[in-house]
C-alpha positions in Angstrom: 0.0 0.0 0.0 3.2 2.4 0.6 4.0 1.9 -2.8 0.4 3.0 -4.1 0.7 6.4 -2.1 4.2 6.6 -3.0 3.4 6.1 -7.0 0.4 8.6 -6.6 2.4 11.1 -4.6 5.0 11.2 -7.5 2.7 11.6 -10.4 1.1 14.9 -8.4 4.6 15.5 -8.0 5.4 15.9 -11.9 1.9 17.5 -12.4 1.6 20.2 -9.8 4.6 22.3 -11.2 3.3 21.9 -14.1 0.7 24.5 -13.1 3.3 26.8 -13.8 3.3 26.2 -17.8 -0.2 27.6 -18.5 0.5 30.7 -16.5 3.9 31.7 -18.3 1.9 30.9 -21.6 -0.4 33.7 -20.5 2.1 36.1 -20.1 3.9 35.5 -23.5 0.6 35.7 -24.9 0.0 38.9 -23.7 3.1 40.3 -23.5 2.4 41.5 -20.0 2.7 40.7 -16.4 1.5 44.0 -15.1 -1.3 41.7 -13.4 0.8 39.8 -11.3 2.9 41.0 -7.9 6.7 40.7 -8.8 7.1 40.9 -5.2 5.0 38.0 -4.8 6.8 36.5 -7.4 10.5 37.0 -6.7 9.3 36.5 -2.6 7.9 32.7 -3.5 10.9 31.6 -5.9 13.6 32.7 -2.9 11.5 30.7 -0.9 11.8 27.1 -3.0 15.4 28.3 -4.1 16.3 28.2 -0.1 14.3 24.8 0.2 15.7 23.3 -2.9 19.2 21.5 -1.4 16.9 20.1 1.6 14.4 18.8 -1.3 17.6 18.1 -3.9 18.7 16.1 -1.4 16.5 14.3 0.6 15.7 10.5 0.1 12.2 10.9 -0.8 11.6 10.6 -4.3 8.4 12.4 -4.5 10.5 15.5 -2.3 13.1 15.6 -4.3 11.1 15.4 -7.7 8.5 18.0 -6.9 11.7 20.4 -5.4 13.7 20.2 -9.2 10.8 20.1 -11.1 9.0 23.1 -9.0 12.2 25.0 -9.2 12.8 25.0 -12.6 8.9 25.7 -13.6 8.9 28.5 -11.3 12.2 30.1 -12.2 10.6 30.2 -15.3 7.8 32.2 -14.3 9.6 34.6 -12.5 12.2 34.8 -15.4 9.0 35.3 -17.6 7.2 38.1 -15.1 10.5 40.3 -15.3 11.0 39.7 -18.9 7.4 41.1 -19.8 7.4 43.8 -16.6 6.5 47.3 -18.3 7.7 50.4 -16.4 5.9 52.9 -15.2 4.6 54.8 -17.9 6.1 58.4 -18.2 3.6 61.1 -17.1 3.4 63.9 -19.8 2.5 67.3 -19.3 
């Protein structure tokens, strides 16, 4: 039965990062991520980059695979949000 949860665990795993692609899509799309806090953004990837080793490293499989998949997809995103963040549009008088 450990092996059922286990196998189940793993596949949610794999999927749940995966999340990350429709989201990032969105944003090429519309060449804007004026929608989403870069704060929030850049403040949730420094918080899986600091658990990554723990996860990179730990002898759980579905850990460790949801920590390099997660940090990869999200790194994405966040690569993503800066790449299509507009400034602050200039005020003319």
């Amino acid at each position: 039965m450990h092996e059922f949860f286990t196998q189940i665990g793993l596949v949610a795993a794999v999927i749940l990062p995966l999340w990350n692609i429709p989201l990032i899509l969105k944003i090429i799309k519309r060449r804007s991520s004026q929608d989403l806090s870069l704060s929030w953004a850049i403040g949730v990837w420094v918080c899986i980059v600091l658990m990554a080793p723990a996860g990179f490293t730990s002898q759980d499989i579905v850990w460790r695979t949801f920590n390099i998949i997660n940090t990869i997809l999200f790194t994405a995103v966040v690569a993503v949000i800066i790449r299509y963040r507009k400034g602050t549009p200039e005020i003319k008088s």
